[in-house]
N, C-alpha and C positions, 0 to 999 in steps of 0.2 A: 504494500500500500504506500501510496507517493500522499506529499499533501497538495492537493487541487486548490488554484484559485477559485473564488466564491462566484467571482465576476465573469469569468470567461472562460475557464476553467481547464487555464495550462499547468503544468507540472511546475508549482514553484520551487527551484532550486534552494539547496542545504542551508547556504552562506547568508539566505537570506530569510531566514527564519529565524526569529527573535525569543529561545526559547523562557528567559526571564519573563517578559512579558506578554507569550503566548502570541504575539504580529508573527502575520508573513507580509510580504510585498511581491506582490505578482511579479515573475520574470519577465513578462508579456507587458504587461499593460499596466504596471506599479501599481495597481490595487493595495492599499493595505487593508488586512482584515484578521477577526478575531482567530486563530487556528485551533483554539483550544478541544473542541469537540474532535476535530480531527485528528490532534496528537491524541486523545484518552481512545482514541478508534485504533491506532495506530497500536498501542502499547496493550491492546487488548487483543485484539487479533495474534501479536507475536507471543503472549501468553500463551496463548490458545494452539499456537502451532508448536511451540516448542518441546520438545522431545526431556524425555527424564535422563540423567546420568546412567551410561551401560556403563554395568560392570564389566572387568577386565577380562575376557573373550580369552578361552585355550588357547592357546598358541602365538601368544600377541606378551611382550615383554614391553613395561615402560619404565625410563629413568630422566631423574627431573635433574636437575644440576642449576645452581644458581643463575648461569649465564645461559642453561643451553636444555635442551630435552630430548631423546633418541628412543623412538619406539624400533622397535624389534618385532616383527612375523615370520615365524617356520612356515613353510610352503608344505612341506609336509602334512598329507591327511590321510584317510583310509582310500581314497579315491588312486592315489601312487599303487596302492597296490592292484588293483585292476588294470591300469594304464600299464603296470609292467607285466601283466600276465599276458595282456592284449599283444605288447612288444613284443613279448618272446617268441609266444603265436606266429605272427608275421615274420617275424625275422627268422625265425627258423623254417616260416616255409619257403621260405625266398632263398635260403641254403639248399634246400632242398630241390629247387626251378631251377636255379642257374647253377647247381650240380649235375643235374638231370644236361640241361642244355649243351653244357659244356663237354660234356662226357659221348654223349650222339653228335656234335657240331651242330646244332641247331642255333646259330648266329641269331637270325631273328629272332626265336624263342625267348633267345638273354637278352635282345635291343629290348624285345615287350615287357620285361622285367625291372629295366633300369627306373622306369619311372617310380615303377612299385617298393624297388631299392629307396630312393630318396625319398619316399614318404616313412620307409622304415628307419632310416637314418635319422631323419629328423623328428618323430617320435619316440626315439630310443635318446636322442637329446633332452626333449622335453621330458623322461622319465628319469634320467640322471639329476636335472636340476628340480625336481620334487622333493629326492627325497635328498639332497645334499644345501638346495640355496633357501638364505634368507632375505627378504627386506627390510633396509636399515633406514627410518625417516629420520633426518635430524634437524634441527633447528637450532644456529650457532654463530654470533658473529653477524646478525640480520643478516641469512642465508639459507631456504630451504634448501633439504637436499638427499635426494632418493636414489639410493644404490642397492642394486642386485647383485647377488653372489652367494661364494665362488664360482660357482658354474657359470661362465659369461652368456647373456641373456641383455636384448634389448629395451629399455625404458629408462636407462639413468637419466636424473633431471637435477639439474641446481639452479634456481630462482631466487631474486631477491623478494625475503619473504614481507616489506612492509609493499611487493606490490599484490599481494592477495588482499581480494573485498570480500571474500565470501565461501566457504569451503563444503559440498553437500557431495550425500550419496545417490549414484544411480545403480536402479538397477534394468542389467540387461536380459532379456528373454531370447534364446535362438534355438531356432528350429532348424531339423534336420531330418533327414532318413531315419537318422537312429532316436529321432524323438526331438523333448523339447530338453533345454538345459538351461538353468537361472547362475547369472553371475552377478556380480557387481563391483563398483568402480567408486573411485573418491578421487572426485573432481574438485577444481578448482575457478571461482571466478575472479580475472584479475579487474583491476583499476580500468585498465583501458579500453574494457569491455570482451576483451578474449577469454573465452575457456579454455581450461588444458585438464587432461586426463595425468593423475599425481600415480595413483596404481588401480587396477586392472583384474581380471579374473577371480577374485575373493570370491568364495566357497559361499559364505557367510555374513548376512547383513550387518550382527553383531559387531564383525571387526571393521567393516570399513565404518560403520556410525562411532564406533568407540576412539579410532585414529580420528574422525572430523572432530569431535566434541574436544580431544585432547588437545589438538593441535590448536583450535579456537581457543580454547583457553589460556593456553601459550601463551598464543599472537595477539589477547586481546579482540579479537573478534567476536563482534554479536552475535546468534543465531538466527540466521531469517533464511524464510523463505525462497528458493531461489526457481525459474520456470526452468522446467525441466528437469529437476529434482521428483526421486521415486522411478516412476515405471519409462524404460527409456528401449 
């Protein structure tokens, strides 16, 4: 909720809200007028949205430090171990093709396998860094900064973090052949009006609302509302 001029009813800007005395002044068209109904609309509504303190979530470690704060998430779940029963499956029948192939000279036989190769490769990636990487958020030095490991894996980010306004979870639904799958994400909105995605795939609602609530409290950020926040 933004505060509306009375008169004409554009988005009166921040700077110009007089909250001692409950004025605004139209951006627009200098109106001043009383705002008070609209801040008690304001601060009642974010009541109303705002979320209770989760507790600290299995697999989610956090430490606070005077100057600085670093949560910690094991990537590891029961789900690693499926993904590697799935790998083995595949990889060893892909031993088994391009045994077969090589052994008759069936050239093409092995070309049609190659692609099947790189999907088993790079599943058998993603199932070493389940059960060996973790995510390290820290905040240090006015510096966000999100690292994966030791299993090298794409998503490191390091941000200046007085340029975050607003920090919310999504969650994402994807459909497949093999069904449907729920994950979710803890995003970011900055100052300039861009989003950015901080981390990604989480099991679990608990942990990415538990990383946003902490990290807000950190940085000093309010909890609101953000579009596109929930089912995405």
């Amino acid at each position: 909720m933004q505060i509306l001029c009375e008169s004409c009813g554009a988005v009166v800007a921040g700077e110009r809200i007089d909250l001692q005395r409950n004025l605004a002044t139209c951006t627009a068209c200098n109106q001043v007028f009383n705002c008070q109904a609209q801040l008690d609309a304001l601060v009642a509504g974010e009541l109303l949205t705002r979320r209770p303190p989760v507790p600290l979530p299995k697999g989610v470690q956090v430490f606070h430090r005077s100057n600085g704060l670093r949560i910690v998430r094991r990537w590891f779940s029961a789900n690693a171990f499926v993904l590697l029963i799935f790998a083995c499956f595949w990889d060893g029948f892909l031993v088994l093709w391009f045994t077969l192939a090589t052994r008759h000279g069936q050239w093409s036989m092995a070309a049609f396998g190659s692609l099947h190769a790189l999907v088993g490769l790079g599943l058998s990636y993603w199932v070493v860094a389940l059960f060996v990487n973790s995510t390290v958020v820290t905040v240090l030095q006015g510096q966000l900064e999100v690292r994966h490991g030791p299993w090298p894996v794409p998503g490191n980010r390091c941000l200046p973090a007085q340029d975050l306004e607003q920090l919310y979870t999504r969650e994402r639904i994807s459909h497949s052949k093999n069904g449907t799958s729920i994950s979710y994400e803890l995003r970011a909105r900055r100052r300039d009006g861009t989003d950015i995605k901080l981390l990604g795939s989480l099991e679990r609602e608990e942990q990415a609302v538990y990383m946003e609530q902490q990290l807000e409290a950190f940085l000093g950020i309010k909890d609101r509302r953000v579009a596109g926040e929930g089912r995405g």
